[in-house]
C-alpha atoms as one frame of an Amber mdcrd trajectory, in Angstrom:
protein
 -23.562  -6.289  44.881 -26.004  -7.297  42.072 -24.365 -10.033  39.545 -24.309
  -8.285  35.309 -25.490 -10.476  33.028 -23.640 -11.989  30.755 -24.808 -10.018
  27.862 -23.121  -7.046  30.052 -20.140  -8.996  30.957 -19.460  -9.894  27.203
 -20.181  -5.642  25.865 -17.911  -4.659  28.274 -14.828  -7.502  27.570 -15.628
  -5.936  23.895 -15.150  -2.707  24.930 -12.435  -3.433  26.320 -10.451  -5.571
  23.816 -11.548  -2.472  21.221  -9.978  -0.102  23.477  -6.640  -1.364  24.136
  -2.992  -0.549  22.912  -1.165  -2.679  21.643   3.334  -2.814  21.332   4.046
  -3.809  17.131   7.231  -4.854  15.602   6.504  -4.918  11.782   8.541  -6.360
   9.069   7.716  -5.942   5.485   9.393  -7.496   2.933   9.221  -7.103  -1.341
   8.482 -10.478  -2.748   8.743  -9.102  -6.247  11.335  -9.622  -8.612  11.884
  -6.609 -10.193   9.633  -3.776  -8.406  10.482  -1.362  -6.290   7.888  -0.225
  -3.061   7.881   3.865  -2.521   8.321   5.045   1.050   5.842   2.748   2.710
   3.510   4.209   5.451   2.080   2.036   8.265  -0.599   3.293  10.423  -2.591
   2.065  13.651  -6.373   3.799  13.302  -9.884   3.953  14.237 -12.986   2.012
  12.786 -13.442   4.792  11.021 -10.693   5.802   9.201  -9.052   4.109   5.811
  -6.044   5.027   3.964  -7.915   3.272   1.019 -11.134   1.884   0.314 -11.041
  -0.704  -2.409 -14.288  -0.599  -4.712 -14.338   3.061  -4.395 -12.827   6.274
  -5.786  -9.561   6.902  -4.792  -9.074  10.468  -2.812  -6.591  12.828  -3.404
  -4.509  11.444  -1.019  -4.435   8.429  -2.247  -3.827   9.272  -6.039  -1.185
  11.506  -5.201   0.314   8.404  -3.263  -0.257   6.114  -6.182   0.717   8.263
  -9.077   4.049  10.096  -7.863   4.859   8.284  -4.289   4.495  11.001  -2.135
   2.903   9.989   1.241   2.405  13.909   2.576  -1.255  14.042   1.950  -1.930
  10.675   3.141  -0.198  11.042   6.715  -1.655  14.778   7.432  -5.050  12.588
   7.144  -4.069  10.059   9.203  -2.784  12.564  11.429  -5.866  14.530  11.855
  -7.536  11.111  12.387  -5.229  10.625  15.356  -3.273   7.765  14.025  -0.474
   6.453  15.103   2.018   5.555  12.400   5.138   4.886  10.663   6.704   6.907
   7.696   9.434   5.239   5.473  11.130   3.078   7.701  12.988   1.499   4.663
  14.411   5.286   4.747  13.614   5.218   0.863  12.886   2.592  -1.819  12.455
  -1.525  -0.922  13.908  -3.218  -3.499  12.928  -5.999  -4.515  13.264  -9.445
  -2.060  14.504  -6.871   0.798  12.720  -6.308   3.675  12.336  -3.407   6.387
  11.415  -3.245   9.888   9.563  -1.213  11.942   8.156  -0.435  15.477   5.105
   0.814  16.129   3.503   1.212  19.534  -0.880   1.943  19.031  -2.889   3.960
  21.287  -6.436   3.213  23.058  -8.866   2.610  19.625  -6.565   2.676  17.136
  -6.826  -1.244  16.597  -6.709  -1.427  12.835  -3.713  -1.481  10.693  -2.895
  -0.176   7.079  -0.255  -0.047   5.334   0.739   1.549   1.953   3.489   2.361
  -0.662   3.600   2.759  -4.587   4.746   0.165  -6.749   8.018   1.393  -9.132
   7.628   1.032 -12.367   3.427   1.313 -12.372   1.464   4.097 -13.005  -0.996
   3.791 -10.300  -0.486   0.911  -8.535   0.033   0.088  -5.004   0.992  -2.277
  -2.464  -2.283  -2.056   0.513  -3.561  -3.522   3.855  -6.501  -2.269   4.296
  -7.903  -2.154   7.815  -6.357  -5.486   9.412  -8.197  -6.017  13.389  -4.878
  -5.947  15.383  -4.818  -9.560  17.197  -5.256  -9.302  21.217  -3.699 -12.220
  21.823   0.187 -11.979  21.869   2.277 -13.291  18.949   3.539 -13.575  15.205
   1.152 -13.124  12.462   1.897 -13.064   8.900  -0.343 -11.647   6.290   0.036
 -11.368   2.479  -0.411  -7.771   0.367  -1.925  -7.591  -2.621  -1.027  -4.391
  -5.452  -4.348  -2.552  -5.922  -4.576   0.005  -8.966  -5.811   3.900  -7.757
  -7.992   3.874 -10.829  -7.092   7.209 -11.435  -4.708   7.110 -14.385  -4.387
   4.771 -17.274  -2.253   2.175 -17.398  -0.347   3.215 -20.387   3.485   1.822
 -19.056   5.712   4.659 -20.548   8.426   5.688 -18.495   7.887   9.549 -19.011
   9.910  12.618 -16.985   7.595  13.960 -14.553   4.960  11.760 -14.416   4.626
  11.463 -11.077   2.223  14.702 -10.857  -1.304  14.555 -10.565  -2.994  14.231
 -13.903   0.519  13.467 -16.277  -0.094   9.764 -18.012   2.986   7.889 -17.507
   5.362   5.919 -14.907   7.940   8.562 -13.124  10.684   5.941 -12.756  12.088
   2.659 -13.081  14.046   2.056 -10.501  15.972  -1.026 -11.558  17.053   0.641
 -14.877  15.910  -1.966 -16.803  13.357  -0.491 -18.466  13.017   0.525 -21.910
  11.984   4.109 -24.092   9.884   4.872 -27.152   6.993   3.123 -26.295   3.465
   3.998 -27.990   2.013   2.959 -25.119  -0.465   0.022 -23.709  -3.809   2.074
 -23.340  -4.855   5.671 -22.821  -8.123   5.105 -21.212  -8.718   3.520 -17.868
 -12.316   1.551 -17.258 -11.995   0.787 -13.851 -12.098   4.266 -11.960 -12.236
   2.462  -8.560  -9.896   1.555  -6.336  -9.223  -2.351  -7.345  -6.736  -5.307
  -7.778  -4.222  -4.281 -10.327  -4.161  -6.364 -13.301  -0.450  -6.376 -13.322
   1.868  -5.527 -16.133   1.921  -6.158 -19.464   5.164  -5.373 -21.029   7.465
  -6.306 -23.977  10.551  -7.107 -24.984  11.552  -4.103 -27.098  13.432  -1.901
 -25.282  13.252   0.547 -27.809   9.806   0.887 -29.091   6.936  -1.576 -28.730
   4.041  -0.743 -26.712   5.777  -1.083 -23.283   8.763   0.691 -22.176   8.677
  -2.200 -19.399  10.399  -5.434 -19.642   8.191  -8.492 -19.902  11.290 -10.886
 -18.277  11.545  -8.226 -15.213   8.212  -6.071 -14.302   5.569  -8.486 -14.886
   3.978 -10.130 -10.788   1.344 -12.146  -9.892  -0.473 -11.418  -6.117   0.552
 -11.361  -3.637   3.131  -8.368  -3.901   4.551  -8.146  -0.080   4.406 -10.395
   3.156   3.891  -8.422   6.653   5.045 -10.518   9.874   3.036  -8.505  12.812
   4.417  -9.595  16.029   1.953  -8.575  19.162   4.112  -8.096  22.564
């Protein structure tokens, strides 16, 4: 039997180590102080398949995600992409400092892993991995999530009934209840259409009126937003 050459030997241990499963346990946890993470969805995909793609226009998906919290559109995609994943396993909101867990066993291919949820109270933003190479080697790896801003809706941080549809400026909730009314509101416009880090939030301390219906003591963050420990069986 005629020896491959290395070059051979090395393609196919690629092909290999691109093909494989892989068992997951996942813990998230909220290292805010005072905001809340949506239903979070987790997925195992392809190469070729995002649930975001940061510098570019957030889809539909995505915005309707961002804006309101629902994950619907997002995981039919990820279904048709044959993803494996896992919906809400907080079973509702993550508050802030609590964590979740979650199991998640990947099929042949899928090898990256994304995860998403919105952030309560923003307008657009949300907490993203984006397309993390599964490790081959067994163990526990901990990685660090940013909040990225859809770029589809100003940042105007006015707590306002119903916002959470596509195309109504303003926050749908504040989960803590520590957020204020009246506001005029920060901006109307948005400059950054793209998908991009979120600049964070402003705030005041006029619960009543000001610019902000957020509390500058309670909703303002710096990055990173979340830490995922990915353990590898």
């Amino acid at each position: 039997m005629k020896a491959l050459p290395l070059s051979m030997l090395a393609a196919s241990a690629l092909t290999s180590f691109l093909g494989q499963a892989a068992e997951l346990d996942i813990k998230l946890t909220n290292l805010t102080q005072g905001l809340h993470f949506t239903p979070v969805l987790i997925a195992a995909h392809n190469s070729e398949h995002k649930l975001f793609n940061v510098a570019m226009p957030a889809s539909t998906a995505l915005q309707t995600m961002a804006e309101g919290g629902n994950l619907e559109p997002l995981i039919n995609e990820a279904t048709a992409a044959s993803s494996d994943m896992v919906a809400n396993p907080a079973e509702g909101l993550l508050a802030p400092t609590s964590s979740t867990m979650a199991t998640l066993t990947t099929s042949d291919g899928n090898n990256y892993l994304s995860l998403t949820a919105m952030l309560l109270p923003t307008n657009d933003g949300f907490v993203g991995l984006d397309s993390w190479m599964i490790p081959s080697q067994a163990g526990t790896y901990t990685v660090y999530l940013n909040a990225y801003d859809a770029g589809t809706e100003a940042n105007d941080e006015r707590v306002v009934e119903g916002a959470g549809a596509l195309d109504v400026l303003g926050i749908p909730a504040a989960p803590g209840g520590n957020a204020g009314s009246g506001a005029s509101g920060v901006t109307s416009n948005e400059n950054n259409t793209m998908v991009h880090i979120h600049p964070g939030n402003l705030g005041d301390d006029d619960l009543e009126a000001g610019i902000s219906d957020l509390n500058n003591t309670v909703h303002r963050w710096l990055n990173p937003v979340a830490m995922l420990t990915v353990t590898v069986k």
